[in-house]
KEKOLKE-35021 format. One line per field, with one value per residue (C-alpha): residue number from 0; x, y, z. Coordinates in Angstrom, 2 decimals, always signed. Example, Ala and Ser with C-alpha at 12.3 -4.5 7.8 and 13.67 -1.06 7.14 Angstrom:
<pts>
n: c(0  1)
X: c(+12.30  +13.67)
Y: c(-4.50  -1.06)
Z: c(+7.80  +7.14)
</pts>
This chain:
<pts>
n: c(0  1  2  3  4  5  6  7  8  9  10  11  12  13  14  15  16  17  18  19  20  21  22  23  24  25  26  27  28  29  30  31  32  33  34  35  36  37  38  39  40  41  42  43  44  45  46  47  48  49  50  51  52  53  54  55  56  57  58  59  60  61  62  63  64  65  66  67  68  69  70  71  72  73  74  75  76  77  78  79  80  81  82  83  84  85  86  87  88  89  90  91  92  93  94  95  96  97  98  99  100  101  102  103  104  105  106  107  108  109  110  111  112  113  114  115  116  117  118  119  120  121  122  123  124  125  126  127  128  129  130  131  132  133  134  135  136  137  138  139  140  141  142  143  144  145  146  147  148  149  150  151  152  153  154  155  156  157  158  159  160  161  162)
X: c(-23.37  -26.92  -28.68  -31.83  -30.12  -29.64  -26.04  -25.12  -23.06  -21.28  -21.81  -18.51  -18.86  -19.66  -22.13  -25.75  -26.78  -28.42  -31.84  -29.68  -27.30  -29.74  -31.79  -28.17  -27.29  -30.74  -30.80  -26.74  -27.80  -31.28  -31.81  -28.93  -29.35  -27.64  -25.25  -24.34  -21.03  -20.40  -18.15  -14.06  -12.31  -9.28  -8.51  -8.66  -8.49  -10.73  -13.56  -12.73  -12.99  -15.79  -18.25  -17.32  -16.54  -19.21  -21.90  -21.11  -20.31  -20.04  -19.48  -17.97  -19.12  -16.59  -15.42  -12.53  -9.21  -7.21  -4.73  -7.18  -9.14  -5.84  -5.49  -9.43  -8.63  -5.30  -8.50  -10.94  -9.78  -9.52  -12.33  -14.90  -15.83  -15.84  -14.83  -17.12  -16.65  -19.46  -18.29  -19.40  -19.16  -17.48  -20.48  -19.33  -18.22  -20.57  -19.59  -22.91  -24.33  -27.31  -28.15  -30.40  -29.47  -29.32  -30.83  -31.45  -31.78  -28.38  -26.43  -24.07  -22.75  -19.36  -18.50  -14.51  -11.81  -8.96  -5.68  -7.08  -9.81  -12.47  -15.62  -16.82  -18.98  -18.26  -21.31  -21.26  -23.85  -23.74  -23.17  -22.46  -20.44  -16.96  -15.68  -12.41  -9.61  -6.16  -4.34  -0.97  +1.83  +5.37  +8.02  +11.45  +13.71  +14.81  +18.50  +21.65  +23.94  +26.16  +23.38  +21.66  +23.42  +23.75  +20.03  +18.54  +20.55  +18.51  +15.49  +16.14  +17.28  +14.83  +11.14  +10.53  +6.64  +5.41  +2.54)
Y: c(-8.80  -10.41  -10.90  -9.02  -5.92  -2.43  -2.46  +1.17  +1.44  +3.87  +4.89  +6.52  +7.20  +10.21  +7.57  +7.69  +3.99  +1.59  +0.42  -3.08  -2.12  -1.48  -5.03  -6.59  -4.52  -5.63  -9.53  -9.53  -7.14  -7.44  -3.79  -1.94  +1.93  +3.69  +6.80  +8.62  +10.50  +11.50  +14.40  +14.82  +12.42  +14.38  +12.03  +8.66  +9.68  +12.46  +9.90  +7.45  +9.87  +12.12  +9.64  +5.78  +5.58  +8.21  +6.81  +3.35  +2.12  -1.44  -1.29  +0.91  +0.62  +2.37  +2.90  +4.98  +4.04  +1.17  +3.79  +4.46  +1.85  +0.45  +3.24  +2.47  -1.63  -0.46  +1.27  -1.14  -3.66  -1.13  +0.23  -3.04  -2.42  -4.34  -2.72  -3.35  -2.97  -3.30  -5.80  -4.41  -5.96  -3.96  -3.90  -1.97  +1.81  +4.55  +7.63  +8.96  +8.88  +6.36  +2.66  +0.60  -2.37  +0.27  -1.42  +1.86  -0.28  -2.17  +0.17  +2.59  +5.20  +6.42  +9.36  +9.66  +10.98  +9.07  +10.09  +13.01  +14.53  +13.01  +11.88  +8.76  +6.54  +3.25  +1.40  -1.28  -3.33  -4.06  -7.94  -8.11  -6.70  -7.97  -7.74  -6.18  -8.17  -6.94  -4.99  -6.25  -4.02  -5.40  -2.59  -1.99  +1.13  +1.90  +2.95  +3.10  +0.92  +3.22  +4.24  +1.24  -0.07  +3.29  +3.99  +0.71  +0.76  +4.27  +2.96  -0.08  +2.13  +4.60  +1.93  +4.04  +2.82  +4.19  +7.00)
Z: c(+20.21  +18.70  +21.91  +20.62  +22.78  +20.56  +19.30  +18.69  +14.70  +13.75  +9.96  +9.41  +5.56  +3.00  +1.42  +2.28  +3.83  +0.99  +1.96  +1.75  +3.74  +6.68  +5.88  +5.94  +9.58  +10.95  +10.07  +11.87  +14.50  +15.24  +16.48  +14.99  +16.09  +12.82  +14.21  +10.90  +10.63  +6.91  +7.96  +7.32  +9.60  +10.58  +12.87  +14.30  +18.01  +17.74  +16.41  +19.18  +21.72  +20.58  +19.27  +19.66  +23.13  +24.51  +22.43  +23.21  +19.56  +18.96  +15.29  +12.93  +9.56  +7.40  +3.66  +4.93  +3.28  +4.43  +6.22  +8.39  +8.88  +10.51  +12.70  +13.99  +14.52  +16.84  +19.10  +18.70  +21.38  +24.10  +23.17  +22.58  +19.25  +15.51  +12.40  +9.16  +5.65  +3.51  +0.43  -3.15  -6.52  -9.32  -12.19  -14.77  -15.61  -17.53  -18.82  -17.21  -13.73  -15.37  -16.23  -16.75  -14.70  -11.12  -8.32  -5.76  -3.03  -3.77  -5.69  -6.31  -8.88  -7.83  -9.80  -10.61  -13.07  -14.64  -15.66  -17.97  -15.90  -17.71  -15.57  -15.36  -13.26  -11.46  -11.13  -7.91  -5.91  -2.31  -1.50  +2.58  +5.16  +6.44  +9.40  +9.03  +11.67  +10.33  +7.95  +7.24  +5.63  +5.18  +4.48  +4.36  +3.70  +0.59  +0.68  -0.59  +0.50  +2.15  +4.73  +4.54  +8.66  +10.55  +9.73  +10.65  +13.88  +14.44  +13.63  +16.16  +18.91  +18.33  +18.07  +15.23  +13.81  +10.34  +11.34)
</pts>
């Protein structure tokens, strides 16, 4: 994917790119060309289909939750393309959006509430990307016992998957 060729990424996130970030995609990628998409993602397929596969997207760089970042790696694949995560160190928290150690070319301030509304700020720095290769989630029914048979039999004759 490094060949000195444009690779085509796909920043799938609400957060503006840090001028790290981009030094980080360039010295992996050579000549990354950055596609921003920091809209709603209703959808998994509709992303695929509408931008990834027309625009030729090699890499999607996404903060997304893991529930869908699982969802992208079942497409990626088919459709010839990495996902990335960019890897940031937890700092500190701030009960205001400033501080004095804030790097803007390497950091974040991630506004938030806790349990009683109150706002705070996590503070993080940007370290490198990882390339995301599986998401592994183990589950089991919870039931009582008297169920516990007649619905795994269902769920065996049916192939029921967790969506």
């Amino acid at each position: 994917m490094n060949g000195g060729e444009k690779v085509n990424v796909l920043w799938l996130s609400k957060h503006p790119i840090l001028p790290a970030e981009l030094r980080a995609l360039e010295n992996v990628l050579v000549k990354p060309e950055i596609i921003m998409y920091p809209y709603q993602v209703y959808g998994v397929e509709h992303i695929v289909e509408s931008v990834i596969k027309p625009r030729n997207i090699r890499v999607v760089v996404t903060t997304l939750p893991l529930s869908i970042v699982s969802l992208l790696l079942e497409y990626a694949p088919k459709t010839g393309f990495e996902v990335w995560q960019p890897r940031m160190m937890h700092l500190h928290i701030h009960d205001a959006p400033f501080c004095k150690e804030f790097d803007p070319d390497r950091d974040i301030m991630l506004k938030t509430r806790d349990h009683n509304n109150k706002v705070f700020y996590r503070h993080s720095r940007f370290m490198f990307f990882q390339r995301v290769k599986a998401i592994k989630i183990e589950a089991e029914p919870v039931l009582p016992p008297s169920e516990e048979q007649d619905v795994k039999k269902d769920v065996e004759r049916a192939g029921v998957v967790n969506r």
